[in-house]
C-alpha positions in Angstrom: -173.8 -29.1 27.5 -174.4 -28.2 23.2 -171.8 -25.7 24.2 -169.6 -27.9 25.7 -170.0 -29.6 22.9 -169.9 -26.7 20.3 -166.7 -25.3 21.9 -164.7 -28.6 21.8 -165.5 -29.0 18.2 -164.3 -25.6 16.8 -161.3 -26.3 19.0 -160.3 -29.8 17.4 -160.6 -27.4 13.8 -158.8 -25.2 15.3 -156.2 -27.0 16.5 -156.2 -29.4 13.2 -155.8 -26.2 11.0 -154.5 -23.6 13.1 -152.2 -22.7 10.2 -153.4 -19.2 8.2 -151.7 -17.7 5.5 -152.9 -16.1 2.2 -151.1 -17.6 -0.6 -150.3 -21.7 0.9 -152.4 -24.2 1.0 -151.9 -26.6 4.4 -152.8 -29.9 4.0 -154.1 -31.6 7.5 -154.2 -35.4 7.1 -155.0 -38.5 9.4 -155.0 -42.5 9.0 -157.0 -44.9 11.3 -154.6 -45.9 13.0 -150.8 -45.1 14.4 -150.0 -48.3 12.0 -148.4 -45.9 10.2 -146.1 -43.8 12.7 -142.9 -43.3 11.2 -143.6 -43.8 7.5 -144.1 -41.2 5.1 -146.7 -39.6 2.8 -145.6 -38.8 -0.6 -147.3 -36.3 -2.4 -147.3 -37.2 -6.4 -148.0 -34.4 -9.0 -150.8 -35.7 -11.5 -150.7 -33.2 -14.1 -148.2 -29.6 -14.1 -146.1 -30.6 -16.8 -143.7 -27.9 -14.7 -143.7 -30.5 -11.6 -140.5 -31.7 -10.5 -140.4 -34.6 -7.8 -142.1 -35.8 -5.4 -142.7 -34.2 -1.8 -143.3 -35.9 1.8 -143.9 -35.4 4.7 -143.2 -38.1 8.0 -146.4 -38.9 9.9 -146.6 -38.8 13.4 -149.5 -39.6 16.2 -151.5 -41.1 13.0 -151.7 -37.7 11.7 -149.3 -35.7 9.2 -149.0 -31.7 8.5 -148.0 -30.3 4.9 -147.7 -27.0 3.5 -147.1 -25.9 0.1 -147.3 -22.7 -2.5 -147.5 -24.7 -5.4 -150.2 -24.6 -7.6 -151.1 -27.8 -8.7 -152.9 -31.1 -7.8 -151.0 -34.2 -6.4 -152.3 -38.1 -5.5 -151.0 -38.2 -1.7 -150.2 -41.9 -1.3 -148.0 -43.9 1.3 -144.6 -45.7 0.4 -145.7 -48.7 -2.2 -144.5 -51.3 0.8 -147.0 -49.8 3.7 -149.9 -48.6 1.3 -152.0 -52.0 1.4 -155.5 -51.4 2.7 -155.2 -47.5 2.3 -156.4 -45.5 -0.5 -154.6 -42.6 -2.2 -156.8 -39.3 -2.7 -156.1 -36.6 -4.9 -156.1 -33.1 -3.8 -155.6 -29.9 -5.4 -153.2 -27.2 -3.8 -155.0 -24.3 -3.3 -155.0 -21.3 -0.6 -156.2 -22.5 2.6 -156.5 -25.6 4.9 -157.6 -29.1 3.4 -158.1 -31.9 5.7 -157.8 -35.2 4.5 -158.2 -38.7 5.8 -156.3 -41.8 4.4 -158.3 -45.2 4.8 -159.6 -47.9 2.8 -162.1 -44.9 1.2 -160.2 -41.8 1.6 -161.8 -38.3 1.8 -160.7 -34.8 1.9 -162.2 -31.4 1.6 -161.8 -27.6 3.3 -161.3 -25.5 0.4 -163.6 -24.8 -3.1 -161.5 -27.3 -5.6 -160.8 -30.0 -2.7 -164.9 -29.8 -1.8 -165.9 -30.2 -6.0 -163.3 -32.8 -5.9 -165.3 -34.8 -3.1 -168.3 -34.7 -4.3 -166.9 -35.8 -8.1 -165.7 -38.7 -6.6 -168.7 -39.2 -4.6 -170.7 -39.1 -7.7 -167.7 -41.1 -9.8 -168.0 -43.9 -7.5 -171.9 -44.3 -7.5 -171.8 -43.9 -11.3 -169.2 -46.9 -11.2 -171.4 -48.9 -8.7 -174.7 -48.6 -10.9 -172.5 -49.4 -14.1 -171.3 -52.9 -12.5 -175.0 -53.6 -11.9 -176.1 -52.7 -15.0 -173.3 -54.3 -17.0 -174.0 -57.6 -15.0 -178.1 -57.7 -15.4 -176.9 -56.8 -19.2 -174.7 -59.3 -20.0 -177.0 -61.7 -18.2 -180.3 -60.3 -20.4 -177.5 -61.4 -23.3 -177.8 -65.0 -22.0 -181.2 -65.4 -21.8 -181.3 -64.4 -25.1 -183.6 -61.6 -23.6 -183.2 -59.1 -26.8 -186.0 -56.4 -25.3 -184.1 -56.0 -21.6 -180.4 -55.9 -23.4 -181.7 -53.2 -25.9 -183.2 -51.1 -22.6 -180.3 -51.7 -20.6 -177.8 -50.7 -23.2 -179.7 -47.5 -23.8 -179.6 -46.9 -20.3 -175.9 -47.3 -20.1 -175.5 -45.4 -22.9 -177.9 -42.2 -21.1 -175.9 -42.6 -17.6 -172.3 -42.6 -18.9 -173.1 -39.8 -21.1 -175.2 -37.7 -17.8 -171.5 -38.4 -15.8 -169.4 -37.1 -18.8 -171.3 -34.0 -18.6 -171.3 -33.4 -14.9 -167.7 -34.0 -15.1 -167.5 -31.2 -18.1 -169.3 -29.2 -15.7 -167.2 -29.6 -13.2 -164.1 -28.8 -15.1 -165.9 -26.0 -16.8 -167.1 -24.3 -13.1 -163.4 -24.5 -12.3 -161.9 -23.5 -15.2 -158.3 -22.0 -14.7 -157.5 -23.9 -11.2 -155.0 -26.8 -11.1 -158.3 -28.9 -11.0 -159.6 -27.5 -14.1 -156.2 -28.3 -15.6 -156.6 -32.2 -14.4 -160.4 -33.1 -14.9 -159.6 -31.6 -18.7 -156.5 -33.2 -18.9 -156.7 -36.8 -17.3 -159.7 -37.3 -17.4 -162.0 -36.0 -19.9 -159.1 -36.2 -22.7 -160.0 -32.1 -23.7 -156.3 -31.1 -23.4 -157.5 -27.9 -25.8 -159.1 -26.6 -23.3 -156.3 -25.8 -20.8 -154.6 -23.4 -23.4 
């Protein structure tokens, strides 16, 4: 039966990827639902200042194909009218096959930049989520006129933004040269020097 099992699964990556070819990168993507049948997916470049338009792709069977030789990396979003409820994800063009799945928390991964790029977000979002709860007991310490517990927390805000700067700089340094690289330095840790 495991083998069954174990057979059916490589087939469905199989099947979702089946595309091979050295220099493209194929982007596999799903949504929930077929809700979205019809429409299409635009693919928006973030940061190659060499980028000219927009590309897209019609989905079909709640499921969309994409292939490109660009190098760069792009926000893949629906139409402004249709994207309600569904999150855009970013994804770097790189050789190989990156599958991606549009919903209210979008994912993606498959290839070395799109799999840093996952767990950056990942760890982006949890740094966000402690920040909220540690700006709100803050600001509440502030209230209470509780001097000692807005001094600690402040610190500690202070030592967990600056942990997630660096894991970002590490990030960006690990991948230094790739379209990522290019964006995290770029967009998002403000060291456009670096790209040059």
């Amino acid at each position: 039966m495991n083998n069954i099992l174990k057979i059916i699964a490589a087939s469905a990556t199989l099947t979702s990827c089946a595309w091979q070819s050295g220099d493209e990168c194929h982007i596999h993507g799903t949504l929930p639902s077929d809700k979205w049948d019809g429409q299409y997916v635009f693919f928006v470049p973030m940061y190659d200042k060499d980028s000219i338009g927009v590309d897209s792709t019609k989905i079909k069977g709640n499921e969309f194909d994409f292939t490109t030789s660009k190098s760069a990396v792009s926000d893949i979003r629906l139409s402004w009218r249709t994207r309600l409820g569904i999150e855009s994800h970013l994804v770097a063009y790189e050789p190989g096959c990156v599958e991606v799945h549009l919903d209210t928390l979008s994912s993606g991964g498959g290839t070395p930049q799109n799999d840093s790029l996952q767990a950056w977000k990942n760890r982006a979002l949890a740094f966000q989520k402690n920040s909220y709860q540690m700006m709100t007991a803050y600001r509440n310490s502030l209230a209470a006129n509780d001097t000692a517990t807005s001094n600690r927390l402040k610190s500690e805000m202070r030592k967990a933004r600056d942990e997630y700067r660096k894991e970002t700089i590490r990030l960006a340094d690990d991948m230094a040269g790739t379209p990522l690289a290019i964006f995290m330095n770029g967009r998002v840790l403000g060291r456009e020097k670096y790209n040059k």
